[in-house]
N, C-alpha and C positions, 0 to 999 in steps of 0.2 A: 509651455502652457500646461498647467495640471489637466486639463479637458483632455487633449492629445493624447496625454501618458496613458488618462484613465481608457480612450477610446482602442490605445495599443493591447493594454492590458489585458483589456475586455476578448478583446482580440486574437490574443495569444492565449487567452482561457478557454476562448470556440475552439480554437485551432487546437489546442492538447486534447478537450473533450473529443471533437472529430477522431483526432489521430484512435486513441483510443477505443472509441468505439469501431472503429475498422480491424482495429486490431482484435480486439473481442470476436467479432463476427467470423474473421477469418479463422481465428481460433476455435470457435464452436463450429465452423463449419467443415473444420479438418477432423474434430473430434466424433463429429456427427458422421461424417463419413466413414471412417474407419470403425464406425461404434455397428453402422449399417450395414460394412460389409461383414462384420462378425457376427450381426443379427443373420444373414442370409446365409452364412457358415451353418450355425448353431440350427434352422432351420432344416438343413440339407443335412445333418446332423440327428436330428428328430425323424424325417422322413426314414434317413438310412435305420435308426430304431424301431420304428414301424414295418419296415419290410422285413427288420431280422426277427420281428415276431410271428411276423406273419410265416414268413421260414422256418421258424422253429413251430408252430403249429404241421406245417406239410413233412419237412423232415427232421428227424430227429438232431443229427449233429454237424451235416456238410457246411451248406452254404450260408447257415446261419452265423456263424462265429465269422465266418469273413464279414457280412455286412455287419455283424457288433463292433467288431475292430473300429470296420471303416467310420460305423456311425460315432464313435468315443473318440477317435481322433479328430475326426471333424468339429467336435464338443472341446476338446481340448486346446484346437487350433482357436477357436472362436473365443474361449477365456483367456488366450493367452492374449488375444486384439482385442477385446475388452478392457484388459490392465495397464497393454499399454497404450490404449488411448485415454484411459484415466491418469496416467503420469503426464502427459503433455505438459508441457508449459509455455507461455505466447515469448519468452525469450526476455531479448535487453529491450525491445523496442517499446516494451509496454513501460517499464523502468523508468527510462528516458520520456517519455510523453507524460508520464506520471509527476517525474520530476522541472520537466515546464511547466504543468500544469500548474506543480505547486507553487512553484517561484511566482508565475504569475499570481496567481490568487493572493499569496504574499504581498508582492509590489499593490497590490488591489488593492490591499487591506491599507496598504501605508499610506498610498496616495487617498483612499476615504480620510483616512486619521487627520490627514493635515489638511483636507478639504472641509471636516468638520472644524476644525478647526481655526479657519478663518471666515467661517461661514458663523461661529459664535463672535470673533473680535466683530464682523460684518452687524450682525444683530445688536452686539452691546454697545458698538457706535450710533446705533439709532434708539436705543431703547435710554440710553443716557446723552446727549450731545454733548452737554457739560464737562461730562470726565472724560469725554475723549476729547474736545480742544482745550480744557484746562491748563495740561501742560505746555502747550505750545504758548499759552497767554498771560504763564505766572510771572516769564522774565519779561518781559515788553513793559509789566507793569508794576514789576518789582522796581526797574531803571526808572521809569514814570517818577515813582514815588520817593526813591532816592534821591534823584536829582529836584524833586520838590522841596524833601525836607533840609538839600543843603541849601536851597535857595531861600527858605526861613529863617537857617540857622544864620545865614548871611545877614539877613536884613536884622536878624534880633541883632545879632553882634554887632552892627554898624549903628545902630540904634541905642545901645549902652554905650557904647564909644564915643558916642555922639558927631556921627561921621566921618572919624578919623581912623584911619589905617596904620 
């Protein structure tokens, strides 16, 4: 029954969307992770720039290059988890659900097509009655008529003959 298909369909179009959005979420939230622990880098980062200022204001050359170092690598560690959690990618599984997703919405589309489809033969049967039992009525009455006019042609013939065969 078309209702079924379209209710499976329908069904298998939730289901890709879900799958997908899970997907998504997990995604942004590995991305969002790794993006925050490079914010708390980048952070600890700044702090160590601030104390090697605050070191180069007290001494001249000691222990302020050790905390620049430290503070620049800490900066460096942090763009480098920045970039790559800008390369991520959610993998085959988003592909894949992509690719249900589609088919179904396809099968949608076809099973609407032919639902319209007889949902107009369904309308033009009631907007005409005529042209739809027409054909069903032309031979029943074509044979009517036939077998009338040989039944005429009988009787003219037997009637010029003057009832003789």
């Amino acid at each position: 029954m078309k209702i079924e298909r379209i209710t499976t369909n329908l069904r298998a179009v939730l289901r890709a969307n879900s799958i997908i959005a899970d997907i998504h979420a997990r995604h942004m939230l590995t991305r969002s992770g790794i993006a925050g622990f490079a914010a708390l880098i980048g952070a600890f980062g700044l702090l160590m720039f601030g104390l090697a200022g605050y070191f180069a204001l007290e001494m001249a050359w000691g222990p302020i290059w050790a905390a620049a170092t430290v503070g620049l690598a800490n900066c460096v560690v942090a763009g480098i988890l920045v970039i790559i959690a800008s390369h991520l990618k959610p993998g085959r599984e988003l592909d894949l659900a992509r690719e249900v997703h589609k088919s179904a919405v396809a099968a949608l589309i076809a099973e609407g097509g032919t639902l319209e489809a007889e949902f107009e033969n369904f309308k033009r049967g009631f907007r005409s009655p005529l042209d739809s039992a027409l054909p069903g009525l032309i031979m029943p009455l074509a044979g009517i008529l036939i077998k009338t006019l040989q039944r005429r042609s009988e009787k003219t013939h037997q009637s010029n003959t003057g009832g003789q065969t």
